[in-house]
C-alpha positions in Angstrom: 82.6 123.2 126.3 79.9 124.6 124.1 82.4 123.8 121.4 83.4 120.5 122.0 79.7 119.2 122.2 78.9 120.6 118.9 82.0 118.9 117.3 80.6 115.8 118.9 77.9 116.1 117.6 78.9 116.5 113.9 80.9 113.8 114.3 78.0 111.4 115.7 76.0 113.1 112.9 73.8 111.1 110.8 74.4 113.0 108.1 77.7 110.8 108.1 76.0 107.9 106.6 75.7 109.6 103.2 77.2 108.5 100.0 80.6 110.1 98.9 81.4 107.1 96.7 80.7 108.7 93.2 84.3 109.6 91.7 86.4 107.3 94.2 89.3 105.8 92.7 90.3 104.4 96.3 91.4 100.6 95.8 90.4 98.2 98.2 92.3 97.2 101.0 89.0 94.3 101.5 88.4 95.6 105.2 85.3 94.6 107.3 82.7 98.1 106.4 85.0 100.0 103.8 83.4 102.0 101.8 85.0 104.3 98.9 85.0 107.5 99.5 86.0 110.8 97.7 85.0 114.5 99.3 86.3 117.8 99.5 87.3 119.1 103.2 89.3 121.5 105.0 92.5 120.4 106.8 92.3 121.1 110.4 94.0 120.2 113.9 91.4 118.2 115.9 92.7 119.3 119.0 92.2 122.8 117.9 88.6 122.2 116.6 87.5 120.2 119.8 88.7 122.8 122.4 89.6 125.8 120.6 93.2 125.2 121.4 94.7 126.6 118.4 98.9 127.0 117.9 100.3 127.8 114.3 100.8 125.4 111.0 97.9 122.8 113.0 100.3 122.4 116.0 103.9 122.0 113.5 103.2 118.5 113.2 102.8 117.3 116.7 98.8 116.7 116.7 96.3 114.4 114.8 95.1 116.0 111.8 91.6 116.0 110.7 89.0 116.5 107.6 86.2 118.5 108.0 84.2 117.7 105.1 82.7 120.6 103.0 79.1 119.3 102.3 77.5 118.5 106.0 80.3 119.7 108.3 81.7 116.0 109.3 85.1 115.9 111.0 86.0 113.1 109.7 89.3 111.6 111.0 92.3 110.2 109.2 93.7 107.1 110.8 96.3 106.2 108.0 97.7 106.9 104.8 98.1 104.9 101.4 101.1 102.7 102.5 100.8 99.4 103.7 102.5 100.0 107.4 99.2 101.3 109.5 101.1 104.7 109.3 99.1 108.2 110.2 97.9 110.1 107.8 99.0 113.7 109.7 102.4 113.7 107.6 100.2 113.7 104.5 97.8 116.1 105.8 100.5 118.9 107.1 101.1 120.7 103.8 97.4 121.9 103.9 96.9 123.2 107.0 94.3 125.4 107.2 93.1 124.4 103.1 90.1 122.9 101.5 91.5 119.6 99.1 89.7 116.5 97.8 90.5 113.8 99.6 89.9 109.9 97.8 90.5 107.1 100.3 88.5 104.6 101.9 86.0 105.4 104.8 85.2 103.0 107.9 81.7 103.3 109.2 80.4 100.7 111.5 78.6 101.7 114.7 78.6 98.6 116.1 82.3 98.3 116.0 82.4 101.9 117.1 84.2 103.0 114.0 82.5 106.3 112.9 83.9 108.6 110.0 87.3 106.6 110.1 89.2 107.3 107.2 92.3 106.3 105.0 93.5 108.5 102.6 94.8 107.5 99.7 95.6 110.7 97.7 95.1 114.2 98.3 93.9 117.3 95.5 94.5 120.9 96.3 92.7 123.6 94.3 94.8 124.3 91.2 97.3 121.3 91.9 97.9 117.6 90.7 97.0 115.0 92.9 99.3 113.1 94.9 99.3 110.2 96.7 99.5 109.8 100.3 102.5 107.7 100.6 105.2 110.1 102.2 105.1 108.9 105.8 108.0 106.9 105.8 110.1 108.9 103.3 109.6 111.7 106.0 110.5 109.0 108.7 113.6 108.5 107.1 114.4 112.2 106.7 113.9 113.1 110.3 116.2 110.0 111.1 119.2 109.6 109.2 121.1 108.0 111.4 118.6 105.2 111.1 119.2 104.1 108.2 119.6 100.0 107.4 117.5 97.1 106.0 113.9 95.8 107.5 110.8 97.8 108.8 111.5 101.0 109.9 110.5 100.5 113.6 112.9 98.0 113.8 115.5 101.0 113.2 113.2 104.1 114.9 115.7 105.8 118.1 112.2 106.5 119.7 111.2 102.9 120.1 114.5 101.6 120.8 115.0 103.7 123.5 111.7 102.6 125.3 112.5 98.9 124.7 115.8 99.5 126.3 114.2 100.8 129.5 110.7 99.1 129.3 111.7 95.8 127.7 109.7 94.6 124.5 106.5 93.9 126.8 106.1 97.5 128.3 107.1 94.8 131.7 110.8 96.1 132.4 113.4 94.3 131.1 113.4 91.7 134.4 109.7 90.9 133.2 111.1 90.5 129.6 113.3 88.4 130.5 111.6 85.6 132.6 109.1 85.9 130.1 111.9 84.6 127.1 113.2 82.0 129.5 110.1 80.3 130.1 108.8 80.7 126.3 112.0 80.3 124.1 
């Protein structure tokens, strides 16, 4: 517990509201309380920092992947990558587990909206390495479903989300609910 309330508290730090802008290449996606925002920070699973809950490789790619930032101790989390879908950044962040990297991407920070340390990564710098931009998401997506494959948006295609309309109906309702609902719209 002791844990948890000290992550808290970094996040809710006021430290956050300091300026990482100098450097930032990020480009502008013109959203309400972007900022640029460039720092370095170590890759870590937030489920593992919040309650010491700690499996190999940040949980193999089934948890949300944070940033803890190197100069005030900030988890800062990633919420989506480069690409234009509102895809998460964790597919981006996997490869560096466990690593410090300079991160360049836009940060969110409004606390009236509730939006603290939100973050969209644009491209990613490990010690030593070229930077690369975070745009793999749905290049991995289609890797991990190639029997998906086919013209439009990719969750249009996705087994997952097929399979839970198919139960659930498009309206989370059932499929009787989905139905009335298309009869008296359409």
């Amino acid at each position: 517990m002791k844990h948890l309330i000290a992550t808290l508290a970094l996040i809710a730090s006021p430290l956050a509201a300091q300026d990482f802008s100098d450097g930032s290449e990020a480009r502008s996606w013109n959203l309400y309380a972007e900022v640029p925002a460039k720092f370095d920070a170590e890759v870590v699973d937030v489920l593992c920092t919040l309650t010491g809950d700690c499996p190999d490789d940040c949980g193999a790619g089934k948890r949300q992947l944070g940033l803890v930032r190197a100069a005030d101790g900030v988890l800062v989390l990633p919420m989506k990558n480069s690409q234009p879908a509102f895809t998460g950044a964790a597919v981006e962040l996997a490869p560096f587990c466990g690593q410090t990297v300079t991160v360049d991407g836009l940060m969110l920070d409004d606390p009236e909206l509730g939006a603290n340390n939100l973050y969209l990564v644009q491209t990613i710098q490990a010690a030593g390495a070229d930077k690369i931009k975070a745009n793999q998401w749905t290049k991995v997506w289609a890797k991990n479903h190639p029997d998906a494959k086919g013209k439009g948006p990719w969750f249009r295609r996705d087994p997952r989300i097929n399979e839970i309309i198919a139960t659930e109906g498009y309206l989370g309702l059932g499929l009787e609910e989905d139905q009335t609902y298309i009869e008296e719209n359409f």
